[in-house]
C-alpha positions as CSV (number, residue, x, y, z in Angstrom):
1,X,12.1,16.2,-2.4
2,X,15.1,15.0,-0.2
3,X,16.0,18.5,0.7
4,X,12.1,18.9,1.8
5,X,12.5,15.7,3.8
6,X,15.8,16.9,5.6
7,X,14.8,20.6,6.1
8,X,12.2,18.9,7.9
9,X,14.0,16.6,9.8
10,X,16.1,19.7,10.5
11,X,13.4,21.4,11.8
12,X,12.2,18.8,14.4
13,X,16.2,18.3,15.6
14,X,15.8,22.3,16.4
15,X,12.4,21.7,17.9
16,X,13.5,18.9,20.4
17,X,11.2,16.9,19.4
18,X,8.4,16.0,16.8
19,X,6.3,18.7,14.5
20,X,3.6,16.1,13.6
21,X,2.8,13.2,16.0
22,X,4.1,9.9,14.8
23,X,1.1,8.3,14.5
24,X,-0.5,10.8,12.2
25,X,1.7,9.1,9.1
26,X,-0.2,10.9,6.1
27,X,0.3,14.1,7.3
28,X,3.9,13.5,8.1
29,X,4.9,12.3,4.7
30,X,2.7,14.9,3.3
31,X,4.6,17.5,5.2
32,X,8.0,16.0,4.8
33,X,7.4,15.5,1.1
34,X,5.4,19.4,0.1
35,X,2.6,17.8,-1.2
36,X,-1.2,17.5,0.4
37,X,-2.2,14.6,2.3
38,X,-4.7,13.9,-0.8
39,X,-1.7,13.0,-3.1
40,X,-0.3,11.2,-0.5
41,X,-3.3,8.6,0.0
42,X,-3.6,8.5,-3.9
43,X,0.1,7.9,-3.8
44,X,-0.3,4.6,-1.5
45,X,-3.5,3.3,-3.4
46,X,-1.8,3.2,-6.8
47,X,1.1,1.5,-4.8
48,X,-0.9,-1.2,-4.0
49,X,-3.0,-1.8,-6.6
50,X,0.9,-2.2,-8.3
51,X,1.7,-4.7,-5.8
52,X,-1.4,-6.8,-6.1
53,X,-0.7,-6.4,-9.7
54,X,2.7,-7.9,-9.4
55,X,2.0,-10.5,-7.5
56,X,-0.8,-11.7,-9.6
57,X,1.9,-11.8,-12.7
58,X,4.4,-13.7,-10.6
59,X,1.6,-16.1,-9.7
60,X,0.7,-16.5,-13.5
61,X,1.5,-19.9,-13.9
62,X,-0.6,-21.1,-10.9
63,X,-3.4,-19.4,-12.7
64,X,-3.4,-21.0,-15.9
65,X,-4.2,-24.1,-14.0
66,X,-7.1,-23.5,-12.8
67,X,-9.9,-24.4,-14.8
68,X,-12.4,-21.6,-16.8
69,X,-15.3,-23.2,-15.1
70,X,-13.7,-22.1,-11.5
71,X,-15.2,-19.1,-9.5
72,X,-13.7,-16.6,-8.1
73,X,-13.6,-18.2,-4.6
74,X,-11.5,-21.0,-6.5
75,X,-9.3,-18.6,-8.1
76,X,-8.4,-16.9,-4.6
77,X,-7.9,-20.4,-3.1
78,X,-5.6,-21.3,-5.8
79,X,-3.8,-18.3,-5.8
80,X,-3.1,-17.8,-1.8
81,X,-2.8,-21.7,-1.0
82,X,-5.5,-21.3,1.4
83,X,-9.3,-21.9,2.2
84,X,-11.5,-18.7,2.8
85,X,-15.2,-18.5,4.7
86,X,-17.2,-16.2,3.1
87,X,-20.2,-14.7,4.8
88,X,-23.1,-13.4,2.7
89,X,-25.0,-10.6,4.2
């Protein structure tokens, strides 16, 4: 995968300039990288559903706290610190 990434690079230091505009991200990395712009996306979601993941177990302690009664809008308030306005539609 690095040689895919530098053959790439390679390619746009012959071209003068970009292949893919910079802000179309996905389709860079998916070029850079050989694979579609599908695995790419699925890629980044499993990415952050790890980092909400992690930061949920780091945050354990905090959670234990709160009571089993709580709802959910106490457990995000508890978690983040802060206070959130919900709007119901």
């Amino acid at each position: 995968m690095i040689l895919k990434v530098k053959e790439f690079c390679e390619a746009e230091h012959k071209n003068h300039g970009v292949l893919i505009p910079i802000n179309k991200v996905r389709k860079r990395v998916a070029a850079m990288t050989g694979v579609s712009e599908k695995t790419v996306t699925r890629l980044q979601k499993k990415a952050q559903q790890r980092r909400v993941l992690l930061n949920l177990s780091s945050l354990q302690g905090r959670v234990a706290r709160i009571p089993k009664s709580s709802t959910w809008m106490d457990l995000i308030c508890a978690l983040y610190g802060k206070k959130f306005t919900v709007f119901m539609l």
